[in-house]
C-alpha positions as CSV (number, residue, x, y, z in Angstrom):
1,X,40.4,75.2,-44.9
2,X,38.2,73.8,-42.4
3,X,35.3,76.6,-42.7
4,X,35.6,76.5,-46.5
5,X,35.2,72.8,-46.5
6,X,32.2,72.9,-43.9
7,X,30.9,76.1,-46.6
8,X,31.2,73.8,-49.1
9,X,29.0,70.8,-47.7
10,X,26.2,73.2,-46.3
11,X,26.1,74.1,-49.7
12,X,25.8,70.7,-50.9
13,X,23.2,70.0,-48.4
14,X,21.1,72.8,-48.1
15,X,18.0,72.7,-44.9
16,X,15.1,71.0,-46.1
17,X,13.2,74.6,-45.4
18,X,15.4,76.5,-48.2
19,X,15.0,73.9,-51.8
20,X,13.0,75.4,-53.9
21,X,10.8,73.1,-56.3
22,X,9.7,73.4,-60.4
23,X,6.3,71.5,-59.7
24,X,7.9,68.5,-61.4
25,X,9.6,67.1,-58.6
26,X,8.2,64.7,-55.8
27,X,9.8,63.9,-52.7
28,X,10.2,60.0,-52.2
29,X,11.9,59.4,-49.0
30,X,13.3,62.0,-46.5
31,X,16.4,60.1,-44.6
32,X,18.3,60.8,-41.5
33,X,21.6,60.1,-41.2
34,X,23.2,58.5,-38.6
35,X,24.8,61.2,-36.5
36,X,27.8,58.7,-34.7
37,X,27.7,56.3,-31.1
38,X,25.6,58.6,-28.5
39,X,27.8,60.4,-26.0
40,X,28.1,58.2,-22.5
41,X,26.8,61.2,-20.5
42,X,23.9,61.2,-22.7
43,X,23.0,57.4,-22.1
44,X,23.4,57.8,-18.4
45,X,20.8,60.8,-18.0
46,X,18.4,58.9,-20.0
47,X,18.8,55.9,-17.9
48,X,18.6,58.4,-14.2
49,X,15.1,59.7,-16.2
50,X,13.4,56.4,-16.3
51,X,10.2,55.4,-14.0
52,X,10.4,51.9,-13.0
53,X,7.7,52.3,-10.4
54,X,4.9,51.8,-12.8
55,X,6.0,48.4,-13.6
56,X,7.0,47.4,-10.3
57,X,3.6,47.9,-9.5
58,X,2.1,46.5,-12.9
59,X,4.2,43.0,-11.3
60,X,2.5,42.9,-7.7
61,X,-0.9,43.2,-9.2
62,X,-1.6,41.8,-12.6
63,X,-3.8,40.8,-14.9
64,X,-5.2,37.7,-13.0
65,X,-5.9,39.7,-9.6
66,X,-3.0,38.3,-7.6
67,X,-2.4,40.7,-4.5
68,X,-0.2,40.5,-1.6
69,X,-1.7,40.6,1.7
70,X,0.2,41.9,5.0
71,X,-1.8,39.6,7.1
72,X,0.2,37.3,9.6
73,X,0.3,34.0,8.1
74,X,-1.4,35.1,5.0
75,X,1.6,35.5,2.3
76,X,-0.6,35.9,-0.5
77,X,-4.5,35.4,-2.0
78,X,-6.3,35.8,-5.1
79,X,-9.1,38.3,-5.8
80,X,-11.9,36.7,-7.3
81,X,-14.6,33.9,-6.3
82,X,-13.7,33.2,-2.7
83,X,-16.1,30.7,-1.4
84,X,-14.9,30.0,1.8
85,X,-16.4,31.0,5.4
86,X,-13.5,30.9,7.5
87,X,-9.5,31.3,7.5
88,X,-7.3,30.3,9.7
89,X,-3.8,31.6,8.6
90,X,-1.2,30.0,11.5
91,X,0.6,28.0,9.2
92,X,3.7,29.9,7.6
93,X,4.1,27.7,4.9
94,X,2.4,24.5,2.9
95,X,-0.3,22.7,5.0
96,X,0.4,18.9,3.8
97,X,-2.4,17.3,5.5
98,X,-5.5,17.6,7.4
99,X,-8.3,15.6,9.6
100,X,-12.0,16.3,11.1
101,X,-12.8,14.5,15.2
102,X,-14.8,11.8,14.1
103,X,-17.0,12.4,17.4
104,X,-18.1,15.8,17.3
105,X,-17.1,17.1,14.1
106,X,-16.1,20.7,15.6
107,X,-12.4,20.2,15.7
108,X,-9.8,20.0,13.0
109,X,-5.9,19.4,13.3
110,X,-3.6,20.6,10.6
111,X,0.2,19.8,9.4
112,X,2.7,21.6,7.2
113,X,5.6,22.6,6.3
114,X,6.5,24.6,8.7
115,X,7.1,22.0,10.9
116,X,4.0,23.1,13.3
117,X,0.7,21.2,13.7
118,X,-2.3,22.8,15.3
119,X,-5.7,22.1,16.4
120,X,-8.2,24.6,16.1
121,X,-12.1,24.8,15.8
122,X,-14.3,24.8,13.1
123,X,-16.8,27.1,13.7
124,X,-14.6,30.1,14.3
125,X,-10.9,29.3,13.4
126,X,-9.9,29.5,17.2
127,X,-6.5,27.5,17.7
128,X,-7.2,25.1,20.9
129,X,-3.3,24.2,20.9
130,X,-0.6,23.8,19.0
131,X,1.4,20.2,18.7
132,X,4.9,21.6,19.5
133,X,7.9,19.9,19.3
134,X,8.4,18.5,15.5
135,X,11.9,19.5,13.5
136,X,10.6,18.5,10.4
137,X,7.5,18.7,8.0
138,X,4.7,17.7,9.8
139,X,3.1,15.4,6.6
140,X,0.1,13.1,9.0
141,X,-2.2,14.1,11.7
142,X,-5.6,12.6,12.7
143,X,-7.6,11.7,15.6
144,X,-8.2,8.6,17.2
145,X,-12.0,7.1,16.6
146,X,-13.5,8.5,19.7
147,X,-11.9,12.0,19.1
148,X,-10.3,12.0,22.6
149,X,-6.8,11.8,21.0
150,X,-4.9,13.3,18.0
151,X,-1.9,12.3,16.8
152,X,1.0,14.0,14.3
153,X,3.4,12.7,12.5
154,X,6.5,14.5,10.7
155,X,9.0,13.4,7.6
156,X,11.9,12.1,10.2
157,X,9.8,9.7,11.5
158,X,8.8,11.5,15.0
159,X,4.8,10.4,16.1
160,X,3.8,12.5,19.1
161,X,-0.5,11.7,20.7
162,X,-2.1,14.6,22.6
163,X,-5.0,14.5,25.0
164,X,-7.3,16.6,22.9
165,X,-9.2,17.7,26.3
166,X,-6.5,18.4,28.6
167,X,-4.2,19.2,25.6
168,X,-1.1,17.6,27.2
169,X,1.7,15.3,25.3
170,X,0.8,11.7,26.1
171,X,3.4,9.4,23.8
172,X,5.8,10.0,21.7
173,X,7.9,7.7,19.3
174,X,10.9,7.8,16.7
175,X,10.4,5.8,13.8
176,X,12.0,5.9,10.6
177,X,11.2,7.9,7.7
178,X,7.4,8.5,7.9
179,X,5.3,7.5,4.9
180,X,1.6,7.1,6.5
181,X,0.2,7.3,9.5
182,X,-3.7,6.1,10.6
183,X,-5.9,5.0,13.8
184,X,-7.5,2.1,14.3
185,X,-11.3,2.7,14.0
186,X,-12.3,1.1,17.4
187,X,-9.6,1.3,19.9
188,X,-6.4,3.4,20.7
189,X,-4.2,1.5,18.3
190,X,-1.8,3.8,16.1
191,X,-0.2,2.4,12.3
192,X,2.5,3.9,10.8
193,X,4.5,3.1,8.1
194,X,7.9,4.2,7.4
195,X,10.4,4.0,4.7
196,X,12.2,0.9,6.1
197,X,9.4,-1.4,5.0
198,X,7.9,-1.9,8.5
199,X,4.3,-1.3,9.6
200,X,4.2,-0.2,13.4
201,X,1.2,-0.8,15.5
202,X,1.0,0.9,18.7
203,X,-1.4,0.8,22.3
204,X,-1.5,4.7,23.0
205,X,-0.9,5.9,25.6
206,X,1.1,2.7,27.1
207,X,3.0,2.4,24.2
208,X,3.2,-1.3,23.3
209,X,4.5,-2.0,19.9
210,X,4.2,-4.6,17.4
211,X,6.1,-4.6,14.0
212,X,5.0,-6.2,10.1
213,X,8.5,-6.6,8.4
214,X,8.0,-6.2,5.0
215,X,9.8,-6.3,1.9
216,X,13.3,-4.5,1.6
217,X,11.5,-1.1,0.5
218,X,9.5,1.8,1.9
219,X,5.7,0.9,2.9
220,X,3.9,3.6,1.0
221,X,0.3,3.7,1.8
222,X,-1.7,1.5,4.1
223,X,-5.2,1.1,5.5
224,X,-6.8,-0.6,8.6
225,X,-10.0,-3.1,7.5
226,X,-13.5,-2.1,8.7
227,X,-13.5,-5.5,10.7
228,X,-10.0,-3.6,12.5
229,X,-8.9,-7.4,12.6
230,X,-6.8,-6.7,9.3
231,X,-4.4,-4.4,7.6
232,X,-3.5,-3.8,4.2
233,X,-0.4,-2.3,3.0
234,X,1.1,-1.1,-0.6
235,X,4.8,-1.2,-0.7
236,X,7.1,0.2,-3.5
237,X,7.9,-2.5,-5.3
238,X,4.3,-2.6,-6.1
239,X,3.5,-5.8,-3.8
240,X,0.4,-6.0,-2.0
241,X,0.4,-7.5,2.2
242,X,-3.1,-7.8,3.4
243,X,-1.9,-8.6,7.5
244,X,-3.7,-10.2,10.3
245,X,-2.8,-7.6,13.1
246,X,-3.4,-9.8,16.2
247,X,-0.9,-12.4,14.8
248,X,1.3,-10.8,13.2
249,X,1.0,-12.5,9.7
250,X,0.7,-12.0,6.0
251,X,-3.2,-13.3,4.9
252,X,-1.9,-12.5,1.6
253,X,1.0,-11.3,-0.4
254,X,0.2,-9.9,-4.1
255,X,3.6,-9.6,-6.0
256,X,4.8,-10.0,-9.5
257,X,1.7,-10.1,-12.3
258,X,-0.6,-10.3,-9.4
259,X,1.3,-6.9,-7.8
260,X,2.2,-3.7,-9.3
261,X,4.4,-3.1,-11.8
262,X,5.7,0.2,-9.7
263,X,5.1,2.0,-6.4
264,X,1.9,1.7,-4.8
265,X,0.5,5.4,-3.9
266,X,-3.3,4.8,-2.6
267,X,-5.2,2.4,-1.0
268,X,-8.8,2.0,-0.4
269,X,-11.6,-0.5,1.3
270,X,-15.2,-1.0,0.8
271,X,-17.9,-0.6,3.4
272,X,-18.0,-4.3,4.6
273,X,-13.8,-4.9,4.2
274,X,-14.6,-8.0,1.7
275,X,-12.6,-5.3,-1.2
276,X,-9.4,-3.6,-1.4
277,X,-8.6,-1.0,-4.3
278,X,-5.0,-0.3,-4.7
279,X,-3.4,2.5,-7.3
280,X,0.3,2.1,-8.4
281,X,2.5,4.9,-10.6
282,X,1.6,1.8,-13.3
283,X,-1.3,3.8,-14.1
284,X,-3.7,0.6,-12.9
285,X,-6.2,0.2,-10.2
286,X,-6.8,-3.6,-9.1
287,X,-9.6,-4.7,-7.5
288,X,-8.7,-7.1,-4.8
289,X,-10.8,-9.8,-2.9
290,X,-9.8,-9.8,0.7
291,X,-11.1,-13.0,1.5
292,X,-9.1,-15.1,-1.3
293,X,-6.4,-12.7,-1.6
294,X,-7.3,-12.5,-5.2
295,X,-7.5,-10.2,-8.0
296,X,-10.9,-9.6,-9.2
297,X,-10.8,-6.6,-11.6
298,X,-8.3,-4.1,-13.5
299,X,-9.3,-1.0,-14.0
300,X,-7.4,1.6,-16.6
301,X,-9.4,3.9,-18.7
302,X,-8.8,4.1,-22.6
303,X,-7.5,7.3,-22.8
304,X,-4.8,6.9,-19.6
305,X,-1.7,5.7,-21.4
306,X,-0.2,2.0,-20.2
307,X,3.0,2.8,-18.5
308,X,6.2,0.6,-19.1
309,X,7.3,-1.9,-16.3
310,X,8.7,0.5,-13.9
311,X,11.4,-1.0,-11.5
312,X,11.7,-0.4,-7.8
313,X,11.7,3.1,-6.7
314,X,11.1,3.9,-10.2
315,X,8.0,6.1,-10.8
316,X,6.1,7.1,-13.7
317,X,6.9,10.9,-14.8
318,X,3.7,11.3,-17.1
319,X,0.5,9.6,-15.1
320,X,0.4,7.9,-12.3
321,X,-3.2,7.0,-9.6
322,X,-3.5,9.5,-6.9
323,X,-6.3,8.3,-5.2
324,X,-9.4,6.4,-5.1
325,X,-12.5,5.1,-3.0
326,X,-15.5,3.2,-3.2
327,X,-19.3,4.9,-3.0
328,X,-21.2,3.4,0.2
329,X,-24.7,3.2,-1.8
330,X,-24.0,1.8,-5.3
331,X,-21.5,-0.4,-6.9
332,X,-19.2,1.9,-7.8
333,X,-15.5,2.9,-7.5
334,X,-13.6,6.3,-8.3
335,X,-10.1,6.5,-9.6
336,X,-8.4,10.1,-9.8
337,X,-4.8,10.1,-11.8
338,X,-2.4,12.7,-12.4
339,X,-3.3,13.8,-15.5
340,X,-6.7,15.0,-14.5
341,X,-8.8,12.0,-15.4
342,X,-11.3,10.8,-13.0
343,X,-12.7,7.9,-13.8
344,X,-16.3,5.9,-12.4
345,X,-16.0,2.4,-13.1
346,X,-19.6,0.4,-12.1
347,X,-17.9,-2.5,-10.3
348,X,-21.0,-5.1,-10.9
349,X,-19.9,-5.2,-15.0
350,X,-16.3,-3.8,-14.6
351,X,-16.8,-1.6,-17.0
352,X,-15.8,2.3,-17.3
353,X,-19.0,4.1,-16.6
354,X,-18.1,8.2,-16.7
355,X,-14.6,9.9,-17.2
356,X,-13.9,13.4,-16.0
357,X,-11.5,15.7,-16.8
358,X,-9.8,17.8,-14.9
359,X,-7.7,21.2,-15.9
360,X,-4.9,20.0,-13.7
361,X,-3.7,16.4,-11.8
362,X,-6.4,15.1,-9.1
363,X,-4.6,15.3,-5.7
364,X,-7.3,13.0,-4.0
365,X,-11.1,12.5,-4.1
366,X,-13.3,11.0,-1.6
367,X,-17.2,10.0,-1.8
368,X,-20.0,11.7,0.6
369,X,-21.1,9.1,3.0
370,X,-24.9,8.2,1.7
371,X,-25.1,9.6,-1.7
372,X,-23.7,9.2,-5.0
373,X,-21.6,12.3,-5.3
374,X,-17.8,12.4,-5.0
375,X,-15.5,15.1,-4.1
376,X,-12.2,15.8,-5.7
377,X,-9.6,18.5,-5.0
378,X,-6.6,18.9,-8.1
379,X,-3.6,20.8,-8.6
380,X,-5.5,24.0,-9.9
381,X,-6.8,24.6,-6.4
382,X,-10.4,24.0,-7.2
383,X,-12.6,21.3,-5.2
384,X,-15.3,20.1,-7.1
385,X,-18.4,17.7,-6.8
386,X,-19.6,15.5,-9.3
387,X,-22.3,13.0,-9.4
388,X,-21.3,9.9,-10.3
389,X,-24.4,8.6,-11.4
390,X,-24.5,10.9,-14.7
391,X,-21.0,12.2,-14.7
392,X,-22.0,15.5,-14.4
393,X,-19.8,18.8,-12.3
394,X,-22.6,19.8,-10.0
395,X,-20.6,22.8,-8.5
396,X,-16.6,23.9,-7.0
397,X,-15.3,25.5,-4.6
398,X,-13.2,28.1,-4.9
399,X,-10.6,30.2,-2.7
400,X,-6.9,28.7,-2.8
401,X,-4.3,30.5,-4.9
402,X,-1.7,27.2,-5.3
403,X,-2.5,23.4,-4.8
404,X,-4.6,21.4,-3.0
405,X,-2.8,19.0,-1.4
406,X,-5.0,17.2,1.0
407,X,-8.7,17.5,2.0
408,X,-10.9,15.3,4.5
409,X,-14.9,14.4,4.3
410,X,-16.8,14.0,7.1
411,X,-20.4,13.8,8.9
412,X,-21.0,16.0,11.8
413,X,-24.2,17.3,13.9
414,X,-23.2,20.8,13.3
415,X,-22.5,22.0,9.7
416,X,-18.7,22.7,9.0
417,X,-15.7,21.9,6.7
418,X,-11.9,22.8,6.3
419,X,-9.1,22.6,3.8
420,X,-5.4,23.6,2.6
421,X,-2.1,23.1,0.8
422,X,0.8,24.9,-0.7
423,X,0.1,28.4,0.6
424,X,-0.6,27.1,3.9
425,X,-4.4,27.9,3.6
426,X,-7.2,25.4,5.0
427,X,-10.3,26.3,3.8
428,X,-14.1,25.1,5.3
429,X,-16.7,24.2,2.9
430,X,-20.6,23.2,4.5
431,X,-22.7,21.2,3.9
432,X,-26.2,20.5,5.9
433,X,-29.0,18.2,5.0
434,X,-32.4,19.9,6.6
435,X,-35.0,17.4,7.9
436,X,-37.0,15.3,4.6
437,X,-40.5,14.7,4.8
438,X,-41.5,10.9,5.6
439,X,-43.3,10.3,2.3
440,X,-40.1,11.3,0.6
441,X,-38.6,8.2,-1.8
442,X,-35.7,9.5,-2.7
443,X,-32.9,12.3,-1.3
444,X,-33.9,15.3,-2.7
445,X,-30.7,18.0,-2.4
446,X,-30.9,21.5,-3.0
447,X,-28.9,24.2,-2.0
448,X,-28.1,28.2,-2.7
449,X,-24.6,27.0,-3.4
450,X,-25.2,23.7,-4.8
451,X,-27.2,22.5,-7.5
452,X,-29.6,20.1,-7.0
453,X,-29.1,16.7,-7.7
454,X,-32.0,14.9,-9.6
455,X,-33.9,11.8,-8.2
456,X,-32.3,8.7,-9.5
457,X,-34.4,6.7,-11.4
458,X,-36.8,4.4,-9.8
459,X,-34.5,1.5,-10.1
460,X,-31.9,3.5,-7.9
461,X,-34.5,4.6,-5.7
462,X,-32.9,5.9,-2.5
463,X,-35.2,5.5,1.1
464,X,-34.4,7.3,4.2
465,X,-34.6,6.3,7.5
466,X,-37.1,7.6,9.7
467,X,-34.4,8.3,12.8
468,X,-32.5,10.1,9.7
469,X,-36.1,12.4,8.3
470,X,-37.0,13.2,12.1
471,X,-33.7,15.0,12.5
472,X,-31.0,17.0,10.9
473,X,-28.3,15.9,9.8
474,X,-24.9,17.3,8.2
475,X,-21.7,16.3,5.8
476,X,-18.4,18.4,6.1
477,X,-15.0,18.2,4.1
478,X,-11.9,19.8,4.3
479,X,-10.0,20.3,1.6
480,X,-6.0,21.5,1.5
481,X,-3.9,23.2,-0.5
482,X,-2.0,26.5,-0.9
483,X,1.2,27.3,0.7
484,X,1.1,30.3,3.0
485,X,0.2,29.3,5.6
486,X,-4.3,29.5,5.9
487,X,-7.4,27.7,6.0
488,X,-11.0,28.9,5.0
489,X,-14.4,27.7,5.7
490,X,-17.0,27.3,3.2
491,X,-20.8,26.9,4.1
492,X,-22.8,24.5,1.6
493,X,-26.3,24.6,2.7
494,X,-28.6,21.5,1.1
């Protein structure tokens, strides 16, 4: 029954090959039927004949050039513009901060996440000596005015000062939770302050202390006055303590409508200490007299959204300031904010003068010492210059494959830079002023790496000392970022 039955459909279904056709007839549609589930043995050898190592290898290095790199201390990079001059690669994880010797400009020290801190030279990347003995991030590190000391903070609160020549431990202290950390600029005096709401000043190496109780919150940011007679400290419930350090004393206290309405994050002074600019989470930046104590100016572009009151320990999650700083040769303040925006306000009318934008959040900018340019480093791992005067993106610098998280601006006698961030690179950009003729009127820049900058106008005109056109003279800044562990140099010849 079974072969007549199987006769009987073969007849009913005859191959394809064997139907004859009258001419007439057209074929629409050939269909193939569903022959059942596929056997289990059959799935299993198809699976055992797939290649995977094609795409495994399509993964490690794709479409935007990122390559892993078996260097020590180097977890990752990106192919592409790489502008820097030197790496240093110690760091096995996010660098967090970073700071030039004021003195001699040659020396830089380094913190991370990793819990290490080192200090190395500039010109070459050579570690000098490591800061050992810190069990947690190591988030500040500086050195003291006349470079002969460098101090390192971590998260829990532990300080430790090193001789930087004989590059032995001198003090240590336990605080509590570290939230900044700065010298004095003209004596051995160390500030700190730390989650509990104090400000701790210390002699280094003898180690006498003095405390600044403040309000019942963290003191997030803080900055010693140019006269170093003063202090001024941000706190999180966005009150503002301007303190006389030899007494002990609040000059001023800036709370309520006259405060923040959130966390402070930044602080900044002018040139002569007679103005303070503070940035909150609030989106605002007020301009404070540090004289009277009082607010002179409020500064929020148009296009940065007002935040709602934000209570204590509350923080914006949209926009927020990140950091700011005035420029030493004409009235003018910057103001970099999360979203990207950076913002020139001219601080004789108070009134927005250039706004920048950014692919990614500003991290923290800082102006070059003589000149109208600012630097800024963001979140897309790009340092960049602008001139503030114009508004205009005069050049970046490229070569981090994550963040930026902190970058330092200095002048030094011999050209060099540094920076890093989340993948523990510290990368060195350059930047050297030759010697200007006498007859000169205004600064004229130009570089192979940097465009130059065009006089100002006559109005703006800029004169140069003779004991600055007889002799060269150089600006450095270290930017970081990255997290795996390296720092590169960049040259910027002008």
């Amino acid at each position: 029954m079974e072969s007549e039955s199987e006769s009987g459909a073969a007849a009913d279904n005859p191959p394809l090959d064997t139907l004859s056709f009258h001419g007439d007839e057209e074929i629409i549609e050939v269909v193939e039927l569903d022959p059942g589930p596929p056997d289990p043995d059959d799935l299993a050898q198809e699976m055992e004949d797939v290649d995977f190592e094609e795409e495994e290898e399509e993964e490690e290095g794709n479409e935007e050039g990122w390559v892993l790199e078996p260097q020590e201390g180097v977890v990752g990079s990106m192919e592409g513009p790489d502008d820097s001059e030197v790496t240093f690669a110690l760091h096995s994880a996010s660098v967090f901060c970073v700071s030039l010797d004021p003195k001699t400009n040659t020396l830089a020290v380094t913190g991370g996440e990793d819990d290490k801190a080192f200090v190395w030279r500039l010109s070459d990347g050579e570690l000098l000596f490591e800061c050992a003995g810190h069990k947690d991030s190591v988030t500040c590190a500086g050195f003291s005015h006349d470079s002969t000391l460098v101090a390192t903070g971590d998260m829990s609160g532990l300080l430790k000062v090193w001789q930087v020549d004989t590059k032995e431990e001198v003090w240590s202290f336990e605080a509590g939770d570290l939230e900044w950390m700065e010298w004095h600029p003209r004596a051995p005096v160390l500030l700190a302050g730390t989650a509990d709401g104090n400000t701790w000043m210390w002699k280094v190496p003898n180690g006498d202390c003095k405390t600044f109780q403040g309000p019942n919150c963290p003191a997030t940011c803080g900055r010693v006055l140019p006269d170093g007679k003063r202090a001024v400290v941000g706190y999180e419930d966005g009150t503002i303590r301007i303190w006389d350090l030899k007494q002990g004393n609040p000059i001023h206290v800036l709370k309520g409508t006259e405060g923040h309405q959130g966390p402070l994050t930044c602080v900044a002074t002018n040139q002569d200490g007679s103005l303070v600019l503070t940035g909150s989470v609030d989106c605002q930046a007020k301009l404070v007299s540090a004289t009277t104590g009082k607010v002179v100016g409020v500064f929020r572009p148009e296009t940065v959204a007002s935040q709602p009151n934000l209570g204590e320990g509350e923080e914006s999650e949209s926009n927020s300031v990140e950091s700011l700083g005035f420029c030493s040769v004409m009235p003018l303040a910057a103001v970099g904010y999360l979203d990207g925006t950076l913002a020139i306000y001219d601080l004789s009318t108070q009134t927005l003068r250039h706004q920048c934008q950014h692919q990614s959040g500003i991290v923290q900018l800082l102006w070059e010492a003589g000149t109208a340019v600012v630097y800024t480093c963001s979140l897309d791992g790009i340092v960049r210059l602008w001139d503030a005067r114009t508004g205009r993106l005069l050049t970046d610098y490229r070569g981090h494959t994550a963040e930026i998280l902190d970058f330092a601006l200095s002048k030094d006698p011999s050209p060099a830079e540094a920076a890093g961030g989340y993948e523990g690179r510290g990368e060195v950009p350059r930047a050297t002023f030759q010697p200007l003729h006498t007859d000169l009127p205004f600064l004229s820049l130009s570089s192979l790496k940097r465009p130059s900058l065009a006089p100002p106008p006559l109005t703006q005109t800029w004169w140069i000392p003779q004991r600055e056109v007889q002799t060269s003279f150089s600006f450095t800044f270290l930017c970081w970022r990255e997290s795996w562990g390296t720092i590169c140099m960049w040259a910027v010849g002008l």
